[in-house]
C-alpha positions as CSV (number, residue, x, y, z in Angstrom):
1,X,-0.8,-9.7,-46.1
2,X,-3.1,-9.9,-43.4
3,X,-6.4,-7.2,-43.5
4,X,-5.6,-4.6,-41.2
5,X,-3.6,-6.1,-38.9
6,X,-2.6,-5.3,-35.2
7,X,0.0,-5.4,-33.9
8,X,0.2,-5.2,-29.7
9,X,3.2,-3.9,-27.8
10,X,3.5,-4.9,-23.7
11,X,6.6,-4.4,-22.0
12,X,8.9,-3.2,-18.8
13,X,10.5,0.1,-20.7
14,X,8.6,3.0,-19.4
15,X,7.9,5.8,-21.1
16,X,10.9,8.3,-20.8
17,X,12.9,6.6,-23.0
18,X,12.8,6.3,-27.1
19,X,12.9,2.5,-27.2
20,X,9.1,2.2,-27.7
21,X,9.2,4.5,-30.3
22,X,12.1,3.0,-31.9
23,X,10.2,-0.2,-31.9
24,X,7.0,1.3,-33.5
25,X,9.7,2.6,-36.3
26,X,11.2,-0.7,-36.9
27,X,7.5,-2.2,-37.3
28,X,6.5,0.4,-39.6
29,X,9.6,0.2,-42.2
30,X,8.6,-3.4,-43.0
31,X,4.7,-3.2,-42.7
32,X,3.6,0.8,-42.8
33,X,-0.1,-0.8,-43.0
34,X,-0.2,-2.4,-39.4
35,X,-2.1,-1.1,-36.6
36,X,0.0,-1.2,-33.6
37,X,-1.6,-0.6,-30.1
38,X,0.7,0.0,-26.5
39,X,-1.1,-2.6,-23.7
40,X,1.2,-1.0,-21.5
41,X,4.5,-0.1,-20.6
42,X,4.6,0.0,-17.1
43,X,5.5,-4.0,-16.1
44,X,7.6,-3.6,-13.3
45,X,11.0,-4.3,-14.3
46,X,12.2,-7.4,-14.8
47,X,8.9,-8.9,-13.8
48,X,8.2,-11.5,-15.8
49,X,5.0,-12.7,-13.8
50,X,3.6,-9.5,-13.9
51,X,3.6,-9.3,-17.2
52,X,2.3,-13.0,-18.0
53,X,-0.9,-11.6,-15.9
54,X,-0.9,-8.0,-18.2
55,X,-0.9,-10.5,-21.5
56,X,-3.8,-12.9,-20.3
57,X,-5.8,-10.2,-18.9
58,X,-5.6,-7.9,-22.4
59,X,-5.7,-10.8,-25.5
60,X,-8.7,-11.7,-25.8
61,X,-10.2,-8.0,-26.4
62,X,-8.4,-7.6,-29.4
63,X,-9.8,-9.6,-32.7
64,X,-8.4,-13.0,-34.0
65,X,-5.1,-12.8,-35.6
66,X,-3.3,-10.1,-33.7
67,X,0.1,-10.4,-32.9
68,X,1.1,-10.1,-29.6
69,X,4.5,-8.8,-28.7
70,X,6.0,-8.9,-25.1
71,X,9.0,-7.7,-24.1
72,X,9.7,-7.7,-20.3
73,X,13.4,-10.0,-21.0
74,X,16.0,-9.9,-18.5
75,X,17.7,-12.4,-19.9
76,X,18.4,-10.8,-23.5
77,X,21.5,-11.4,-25.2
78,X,21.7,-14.8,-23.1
79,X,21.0,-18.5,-24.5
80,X,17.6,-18.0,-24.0
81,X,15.4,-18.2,-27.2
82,X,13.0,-15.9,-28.7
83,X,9.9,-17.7,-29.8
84,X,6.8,-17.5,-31.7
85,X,3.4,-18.7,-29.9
86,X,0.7,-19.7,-32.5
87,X,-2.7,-20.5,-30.9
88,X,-6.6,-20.9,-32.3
89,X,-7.2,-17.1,-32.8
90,X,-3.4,-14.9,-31.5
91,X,0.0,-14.8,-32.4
92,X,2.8,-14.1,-29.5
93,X,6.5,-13.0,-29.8
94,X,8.9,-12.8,-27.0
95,X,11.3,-14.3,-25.1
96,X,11.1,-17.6,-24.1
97,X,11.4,-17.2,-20.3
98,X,7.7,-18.0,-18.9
99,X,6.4,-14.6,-20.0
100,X,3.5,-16.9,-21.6
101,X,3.1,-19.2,-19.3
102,X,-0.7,-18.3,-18.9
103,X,-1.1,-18.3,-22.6
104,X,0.0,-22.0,-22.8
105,X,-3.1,-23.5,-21.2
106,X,-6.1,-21.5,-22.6
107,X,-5.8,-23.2,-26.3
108,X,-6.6,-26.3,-27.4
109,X,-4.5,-25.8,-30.4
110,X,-0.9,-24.6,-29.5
111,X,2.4,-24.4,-31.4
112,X,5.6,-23.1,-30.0
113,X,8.2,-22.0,-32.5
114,X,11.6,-21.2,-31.6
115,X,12.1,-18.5,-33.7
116,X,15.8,-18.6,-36.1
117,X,15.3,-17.4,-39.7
118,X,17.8,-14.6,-38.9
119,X,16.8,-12.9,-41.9
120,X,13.3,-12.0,-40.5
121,X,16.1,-10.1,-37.6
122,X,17.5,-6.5,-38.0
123,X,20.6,-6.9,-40.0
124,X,22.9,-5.3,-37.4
125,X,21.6,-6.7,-34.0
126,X,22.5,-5.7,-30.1
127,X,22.6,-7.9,-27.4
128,X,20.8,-5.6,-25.7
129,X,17.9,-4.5,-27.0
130,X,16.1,-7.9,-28.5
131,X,12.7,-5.8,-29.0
132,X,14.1,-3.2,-31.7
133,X,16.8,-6.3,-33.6
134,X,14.3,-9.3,-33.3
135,X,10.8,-8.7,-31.9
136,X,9.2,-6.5,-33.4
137,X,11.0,-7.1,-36.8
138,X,9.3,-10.4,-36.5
139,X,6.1,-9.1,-36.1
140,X,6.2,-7.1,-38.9
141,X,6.9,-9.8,-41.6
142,X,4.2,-12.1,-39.6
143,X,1.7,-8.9,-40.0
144,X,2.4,-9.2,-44.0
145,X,1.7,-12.9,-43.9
146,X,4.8,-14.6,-43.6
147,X,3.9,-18.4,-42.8
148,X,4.8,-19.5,-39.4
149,X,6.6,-21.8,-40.5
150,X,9.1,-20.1,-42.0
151,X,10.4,-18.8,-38.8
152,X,11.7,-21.9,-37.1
153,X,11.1,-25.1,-35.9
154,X,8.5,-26.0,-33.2
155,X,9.8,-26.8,-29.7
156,X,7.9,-28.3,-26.8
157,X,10.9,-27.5,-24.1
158,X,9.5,-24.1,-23.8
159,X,9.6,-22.3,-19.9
160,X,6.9,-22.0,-18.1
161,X,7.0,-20.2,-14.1
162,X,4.6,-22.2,-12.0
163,X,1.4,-19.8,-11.7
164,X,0.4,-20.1,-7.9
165,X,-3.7,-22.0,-8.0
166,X,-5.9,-21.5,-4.8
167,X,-6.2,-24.1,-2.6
168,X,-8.7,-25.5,-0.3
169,X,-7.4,-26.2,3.2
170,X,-11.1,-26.4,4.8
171,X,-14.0,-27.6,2.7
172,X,-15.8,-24.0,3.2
173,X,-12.2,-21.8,2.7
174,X,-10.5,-21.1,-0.6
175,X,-7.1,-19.8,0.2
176,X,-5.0,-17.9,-2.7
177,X,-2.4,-14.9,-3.2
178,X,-1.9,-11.9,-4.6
179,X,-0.9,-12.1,-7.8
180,X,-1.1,-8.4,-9.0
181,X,-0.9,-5.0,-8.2
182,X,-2.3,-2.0,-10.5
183,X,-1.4,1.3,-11.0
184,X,-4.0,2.0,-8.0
185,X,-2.4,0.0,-5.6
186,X,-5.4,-2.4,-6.2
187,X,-4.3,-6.1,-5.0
188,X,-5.6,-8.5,-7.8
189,X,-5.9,-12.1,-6.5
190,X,-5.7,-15.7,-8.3
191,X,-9.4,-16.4,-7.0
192,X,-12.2,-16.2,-9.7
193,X,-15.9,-15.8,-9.0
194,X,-16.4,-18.7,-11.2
195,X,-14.4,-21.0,-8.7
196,X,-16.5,-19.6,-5.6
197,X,-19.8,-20.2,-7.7
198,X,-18.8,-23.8,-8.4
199,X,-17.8,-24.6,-5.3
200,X,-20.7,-23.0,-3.1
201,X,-23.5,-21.8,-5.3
202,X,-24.3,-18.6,-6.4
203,X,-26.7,-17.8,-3.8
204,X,-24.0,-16.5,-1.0
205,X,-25.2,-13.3,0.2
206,X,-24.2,-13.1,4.1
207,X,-22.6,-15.8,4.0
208,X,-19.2,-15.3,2.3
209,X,-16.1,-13.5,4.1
210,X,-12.8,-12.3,2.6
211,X,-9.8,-12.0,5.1
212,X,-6.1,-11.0,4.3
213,X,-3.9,-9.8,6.7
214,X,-5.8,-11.8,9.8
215,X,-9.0,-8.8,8.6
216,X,-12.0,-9.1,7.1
217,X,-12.3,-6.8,3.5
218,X,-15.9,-7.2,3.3
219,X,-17.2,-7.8,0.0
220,X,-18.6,-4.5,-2.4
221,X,-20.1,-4.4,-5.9
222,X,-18.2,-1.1,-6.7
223,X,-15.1,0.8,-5.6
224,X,-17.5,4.0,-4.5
225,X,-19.8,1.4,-2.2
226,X,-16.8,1.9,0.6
227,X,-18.0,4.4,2.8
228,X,-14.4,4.7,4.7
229,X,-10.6,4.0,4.1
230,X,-10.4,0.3,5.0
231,X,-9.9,-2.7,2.9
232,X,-12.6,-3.8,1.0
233,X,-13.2,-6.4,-1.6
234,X,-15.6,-6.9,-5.0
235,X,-15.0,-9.4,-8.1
236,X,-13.5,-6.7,-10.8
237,X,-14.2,-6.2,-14.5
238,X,-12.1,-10.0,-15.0
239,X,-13.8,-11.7,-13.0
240,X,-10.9,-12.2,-10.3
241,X,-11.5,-11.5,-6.6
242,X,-9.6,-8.3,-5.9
243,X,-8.9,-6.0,-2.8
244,X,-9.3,-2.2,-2.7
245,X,-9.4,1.1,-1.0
246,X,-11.9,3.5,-2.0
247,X,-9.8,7.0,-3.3
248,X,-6.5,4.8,-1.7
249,X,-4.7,2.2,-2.3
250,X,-4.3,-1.5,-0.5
251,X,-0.5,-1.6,-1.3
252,X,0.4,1.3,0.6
253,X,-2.2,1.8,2.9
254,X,-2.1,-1.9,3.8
255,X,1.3,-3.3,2.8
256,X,-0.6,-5.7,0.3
257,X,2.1,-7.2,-2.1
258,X,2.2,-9.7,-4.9
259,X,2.3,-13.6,-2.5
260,X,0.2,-11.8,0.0
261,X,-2.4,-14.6,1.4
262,X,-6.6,-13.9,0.7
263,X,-8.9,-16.0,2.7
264,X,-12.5,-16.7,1.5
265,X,-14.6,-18.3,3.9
266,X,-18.0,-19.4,3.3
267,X,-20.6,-19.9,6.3
């Protein structure tokens, strides 16, 4: 058995219904020594994307050899496969419909295991509710060491959704999207500071401008820095290029949504 070990739980069930808590029940009948710990709950439904962006945002602050379960699974009960995601330092379980997608490319060691020892599963299972009858059962034997292995066979047909990458359509513009919206109403964009930096230096003070919706957000270090209710931008605690309201929100106040177009420009 693995020394106290975590378990993480992210998915699209809310929290006025018993399923997390049945879950967290299921867990603790096989392993009553694991640490479990709620990401979140609040995925939008059905939104797979979403939740590949929750997942990549959260792993790395938890320490090497949690287990990572994500269930945001429209699909459950159909042909598609539940898996196990092994990389250098985290384990993943969840359905094989993309939901890691943004996991698949930040390892250099990666091993994708369609997951069928059916008696690691719940021994009466639904074909509705995959997260109580297989996911979280298989975390729980992982938790108390169970070898990877013994869980299936690797597979390297595993789904991935196309994450949208910025583009350059002018040698001093960076165009990207939206790719995330918070429970503020913050838009989150696909542009890191990182790629600004290494395309046009670090020294860009006065000379960089952030448009969306054919405005300019102008650029803040902090949320409170906004004097007024307009859109605003600053690099957030991820380093991705996000836009903002002070004490609002740039979803409703703007009609900012997940695809919605960012402009940087540099002079």
């Amino acid at each position: 058995m693995q020394q106290n070990p975590i378990i993480t739980l992210t998915t699209d069930f809310g929290y006025n219904d018993p399923f997390i808590g049945i879950m967290k029940g299921v867990i603790l009948n096989i392993n009553p020594f694991v640490n479990i710990i709620d990401i979140t709950h609040g995925i939008s439904p059905q939104n797979i994307m979403e939740a590949a962006f929750a997942i990549k945002m959260s792993y790395s602050s938890f320490p090497s050899k949690t287990i990572h379960v994500v269930v945001v699974d429209p699909g459950v009960g159909s042909v598609r496969r539940p898996i196990l995601v092994v990389t250098d330092y985290h384990y993943f379980v969840g359905p094989d419909n993309g939901v890691f997608s943004q996991i698949f490319n930040l390892t250099e060691s990666l091993n994708v295991i369609h997951i069928t020892a059916e008696h690691y599963f719940m021994p009466q299972r639904s074909s509705t509710f995959h997260g109580r009858d297989i996911f979280a059962p298989v975390a729980a034997w992982l938790s108390r060491g169970i070898n990877v292995s013994n869980f299936g066979d690797t597979i390297t047909d595993y789904v991935t959704i196309p994450v949208p990458l910025p583009v350059m359509p002018a040698k001093n513009t960076i165009e990207g999207n939206v790719i995330y919206i918070d429970h503020f109403g913050n838009a989150i964009t696909n542009i890191k500071a990182q790629k600004i930096e290494d395309l046009f230096g670090s020294n860009l003070e006065g000379r960089l401008k952030v448009i969306v919706k054919g405005k300019e957000a102008p650029l803040k270090n902090y949320y409170s820095q906004a004097e007024d209710d307009g859109i605003y931008s600053l690099i957030n605690s991820f380093g991705y290029l996000e836009l903002f309201v002070n004490k609002g929100s740039a979803n409703s106040n703007f009609g900012i949504t997940v695809g919605e177009k960012v402009n940087v420009i540099v002079s």
